[in-house]
N, C-alpha and C positions, 0 to 999 in steps of 0.2 A: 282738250285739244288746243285750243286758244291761247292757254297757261303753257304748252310746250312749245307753240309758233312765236308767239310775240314777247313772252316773260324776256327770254334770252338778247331780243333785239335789244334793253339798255344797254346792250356795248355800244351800241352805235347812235340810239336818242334816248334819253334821262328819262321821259315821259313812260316810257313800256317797265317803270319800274315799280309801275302801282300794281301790277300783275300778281307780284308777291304779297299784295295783302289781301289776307281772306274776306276783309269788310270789302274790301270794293270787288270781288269777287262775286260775293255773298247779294249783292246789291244788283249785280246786271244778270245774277241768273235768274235772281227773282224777277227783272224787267222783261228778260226772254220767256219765262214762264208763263205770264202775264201775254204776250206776244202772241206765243203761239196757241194759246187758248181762245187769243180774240181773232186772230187771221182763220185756226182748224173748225173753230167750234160752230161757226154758221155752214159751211161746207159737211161736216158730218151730222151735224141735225137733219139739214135735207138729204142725205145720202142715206140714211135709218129711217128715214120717214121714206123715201122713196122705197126702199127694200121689207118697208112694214116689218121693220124690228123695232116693236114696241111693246109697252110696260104689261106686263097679265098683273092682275087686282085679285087676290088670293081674298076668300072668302071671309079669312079671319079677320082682317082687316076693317074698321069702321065704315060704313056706310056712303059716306062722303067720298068717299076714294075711286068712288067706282069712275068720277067723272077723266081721273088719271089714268084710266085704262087707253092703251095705243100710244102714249108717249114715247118717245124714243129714248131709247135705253141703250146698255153698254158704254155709255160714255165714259165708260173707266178707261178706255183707251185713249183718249185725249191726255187723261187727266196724266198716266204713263205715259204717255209721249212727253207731254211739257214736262214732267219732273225727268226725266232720264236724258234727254235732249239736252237742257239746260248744266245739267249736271257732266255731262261728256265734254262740254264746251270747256265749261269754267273752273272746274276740280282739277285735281292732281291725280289721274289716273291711275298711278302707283300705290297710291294710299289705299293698305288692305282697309281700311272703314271705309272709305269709296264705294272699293270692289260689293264688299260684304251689302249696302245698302242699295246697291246697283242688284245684285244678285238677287235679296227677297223681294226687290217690288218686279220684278222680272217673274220669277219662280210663281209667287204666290196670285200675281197678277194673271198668270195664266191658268191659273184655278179655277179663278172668277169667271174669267172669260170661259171655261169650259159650261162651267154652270149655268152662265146666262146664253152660251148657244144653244145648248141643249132644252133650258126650258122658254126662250125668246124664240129661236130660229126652228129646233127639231119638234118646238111644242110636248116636250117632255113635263109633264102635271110638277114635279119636282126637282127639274135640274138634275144637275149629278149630286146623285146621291151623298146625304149625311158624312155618313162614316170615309167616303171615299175621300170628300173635303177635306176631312181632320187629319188622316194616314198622309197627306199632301202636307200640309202645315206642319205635321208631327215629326217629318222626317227631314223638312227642314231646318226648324227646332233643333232639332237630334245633331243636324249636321252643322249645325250654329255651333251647336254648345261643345262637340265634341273637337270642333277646331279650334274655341278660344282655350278649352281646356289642356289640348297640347301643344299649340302653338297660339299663344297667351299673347296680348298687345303690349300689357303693362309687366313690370318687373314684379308688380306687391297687388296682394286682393285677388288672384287672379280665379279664386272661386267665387269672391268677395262682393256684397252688396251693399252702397252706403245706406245707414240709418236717419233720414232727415231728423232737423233739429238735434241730431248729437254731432259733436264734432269729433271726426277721427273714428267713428266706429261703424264699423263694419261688420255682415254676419256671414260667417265662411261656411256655404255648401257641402262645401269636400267633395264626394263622389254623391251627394243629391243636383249639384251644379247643372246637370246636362237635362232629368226631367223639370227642375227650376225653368230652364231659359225654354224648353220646350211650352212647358204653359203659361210664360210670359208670352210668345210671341201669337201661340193658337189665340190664348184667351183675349190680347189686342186687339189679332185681325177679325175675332167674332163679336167682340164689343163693338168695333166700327160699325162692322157690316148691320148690328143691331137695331144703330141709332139710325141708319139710313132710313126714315120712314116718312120724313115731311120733309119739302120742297125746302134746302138747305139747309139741314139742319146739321148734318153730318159733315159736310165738306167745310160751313162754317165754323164748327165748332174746330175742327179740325186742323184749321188754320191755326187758331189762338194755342194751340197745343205744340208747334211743330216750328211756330216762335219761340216760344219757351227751351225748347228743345235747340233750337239755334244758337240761340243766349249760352245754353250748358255749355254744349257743344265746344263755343268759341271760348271761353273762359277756361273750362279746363283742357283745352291745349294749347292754352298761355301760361308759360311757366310762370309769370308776375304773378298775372291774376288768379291763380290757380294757390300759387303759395300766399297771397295778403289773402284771399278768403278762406284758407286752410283745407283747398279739396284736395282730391288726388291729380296729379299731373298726370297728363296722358297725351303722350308726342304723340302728334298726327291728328288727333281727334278732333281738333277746330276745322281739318277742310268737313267734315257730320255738317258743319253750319252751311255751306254752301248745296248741299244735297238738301237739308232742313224749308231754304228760304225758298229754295226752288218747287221743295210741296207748296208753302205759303203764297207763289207767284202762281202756281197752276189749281190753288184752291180756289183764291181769289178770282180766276180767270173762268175757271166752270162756275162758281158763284154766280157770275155776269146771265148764263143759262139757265142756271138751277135756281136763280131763286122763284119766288112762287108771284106766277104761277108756272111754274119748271118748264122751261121749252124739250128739256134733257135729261134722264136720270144717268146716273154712275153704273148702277147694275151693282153688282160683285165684284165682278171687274175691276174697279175703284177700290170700293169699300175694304173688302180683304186684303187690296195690295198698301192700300194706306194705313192700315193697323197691323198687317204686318212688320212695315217700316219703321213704324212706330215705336210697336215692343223690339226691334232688333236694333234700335238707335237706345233705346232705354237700359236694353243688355251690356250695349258696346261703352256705354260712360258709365258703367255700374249705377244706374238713378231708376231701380226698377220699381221700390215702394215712393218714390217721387211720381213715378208714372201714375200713380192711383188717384193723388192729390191732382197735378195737373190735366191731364187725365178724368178725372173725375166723373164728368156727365156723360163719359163712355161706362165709366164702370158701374153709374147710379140704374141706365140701361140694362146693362149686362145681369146687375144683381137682380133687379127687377122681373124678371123673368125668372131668373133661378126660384126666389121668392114664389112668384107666381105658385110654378110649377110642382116644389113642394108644396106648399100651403093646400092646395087643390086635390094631392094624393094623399096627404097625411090628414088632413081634415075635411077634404069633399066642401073646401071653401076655396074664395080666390081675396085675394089680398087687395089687389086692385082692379081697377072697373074694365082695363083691359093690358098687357102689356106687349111692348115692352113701356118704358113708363109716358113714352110722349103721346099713346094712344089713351093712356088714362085721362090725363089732361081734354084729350082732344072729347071723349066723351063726358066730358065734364061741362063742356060750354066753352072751354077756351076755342076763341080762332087761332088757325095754322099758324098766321105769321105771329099772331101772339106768344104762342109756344116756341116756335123758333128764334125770335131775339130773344126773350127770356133764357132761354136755353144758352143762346151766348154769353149773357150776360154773365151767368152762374159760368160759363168758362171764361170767361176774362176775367173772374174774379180767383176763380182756384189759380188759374196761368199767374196771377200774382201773387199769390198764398204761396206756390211754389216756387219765386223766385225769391221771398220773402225768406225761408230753411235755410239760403246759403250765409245769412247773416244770423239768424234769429236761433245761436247753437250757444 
């Protein structure tokens, strides 16, 4: 909105001509994001605490946890407010990658929030249901996949995945293309929603990820920087960066709540709509086996349970002491916040493992 009031005024003062660069874009939506986390986030903590929508402590859970029971929860709606706010202000509206990243934290956000009304507000033992989640995400997916595959962003690749550490090669879907981006985007938004289980862990990790993804984002829709590092050009796809910083400003800005001891949880609400974005940002710059690498301590989560879960039916054993994997740790002796910087750490260090591939081919 911003970018179409004032871009235009350089005819009349020189100064409104920094509107056109994405870095300084990029930069005040993170500041608004940030903003409006620190202005909303004390106003809807007491407003969930007054309306007692707070955290239920499910049984499986370690024992410690129970002290987190009644926290207030749903604060994925902040967290969707600062990133789509920000992003309406500062973006190019026009830019279907815009639209497209506006769309699933939207769609899939409101999943979350069905889920966490239903078991926060309706007192439903489990939310909306499993299957119903995934039919939600799965037809989003579906509906991802089958737009980029008839009306394509790029001229080349257009089922096309790059391969980190090679350069120039790509693995072409063909007609697997559409369940591909479908289980890129479910299995994102369920890896997030995973790791949500300690006071920050999820949002911060989440941050270091969606930098990264910023970084892409802006490079390869710089035709310089896109051809001296030999990726694929993709016009349009640097405003990705200013939707990207705008998670990173409204991550860091519930971080200020959530870290521990959490005045706040995200709920589903969040968690889902932020790995949604994720995998459909990782779709839209073809960098989805990148997404695993940076990425990473969502999908060490994610596998961790899969693991679990087998290991338990095929051998009537469990693999680890509980999962997903930050509850092994926790019953191991480590302290929360212990596990949670660590946990960052091992993402800031894949965030940089992954920015490492664009050179290291």
């Amino acid at each position: 909105m911003l970018y179409y009031l004032l871009y235009p005024l350089k005819e009349y003062f020189f100064a409104f001509n920094v509107f056109r660069y994405i870095t300084f874009r990029a930069a005040y939506a993170t500041v608004t994001a940030l903003l409006i986390s620190f202005i909303f986030g004390p106003r809807l903590i007491r407003w969930l605490a007054a309306m007692q929508i707070g955290q239920k402590i499910r049984p499986v859970t370690p024992e410690n946890h129970t002290s987190k029971e009644g926290t207030p929860t749903m604060g994925g709606v902040l967290i969707i407010g600062a990133i789509c706010i920000p992003t309406l202000l500062w973006a190019d509206l026009r830019n279907a990658y815009i639209q497209l990243v506006l769309v699933v934290t939207v769609w899939i956000g409101i999943i979350g929030f069905w889920d966490d009304y239903l078991s926060v507000v309706r007192k439903y033992d489990k939310g909306l249901v499993g299957r119903y989640k995934l039919i939600g995400q799965f037809l989003f997916g579906a509906g991802l996949g089958l737009f980029l595959y008839f009306s394509p962003l790029t001229d080349t690749h257009v089922t096309g995945t790059a391969v980190p550490f090679l350069k120039e090669t790509y693995i072409d879907w063909g007609i697997l293309y559409v369940p591909f981006v479908m289980l890129v985007v479910t299995g994102t938004s369920n890896a997030v929603n995973l790791t949500d289980g300690l006071d920050g862990l999820a949002i911060g990790v989440t941050a270091f990820s969606f930098v990264a993804f910023a970084i892409l984002a802006y490079l390869t829709g710089h035709s310089i920087f896109a051809d001296y590092l030999n990726i694929l050009y993709q016009k349009g796809s640097g405003e990705l960066s200013i939707y990207c910083m705008s998670v990173v400003g409204a991550a860091l800005g519930f971080l200020w709540f959530n870290t521990h001891p959490a005045g706040i949880f995200m709920g589903d609400t969040g968690a889902l709509a932020i790995g949604g974005a994720l995998g459909t940002i990782a779709v839209l710059l073809k960098r989805e086996f990148l997404l695993v690498i940076i990425g990473g301590v969502f999908v060490m989560e994610a596998v961790s349970v899969i693991l679990q879960v087998l290991s338990f039916r095929l051998r009537g054993r469990r693999i680890f002491r509980m999962s997903p994997l930050h509850h092994h740790f926790e019953l191991k002796g480590w302290p929360e916040e212990q596990i949670v910087v660590r946990f960052w750490i091992v993402a800031a260090l894949l965030m940089l493992l992954g920015m490492t591939t664009l050179k290291l081919r």
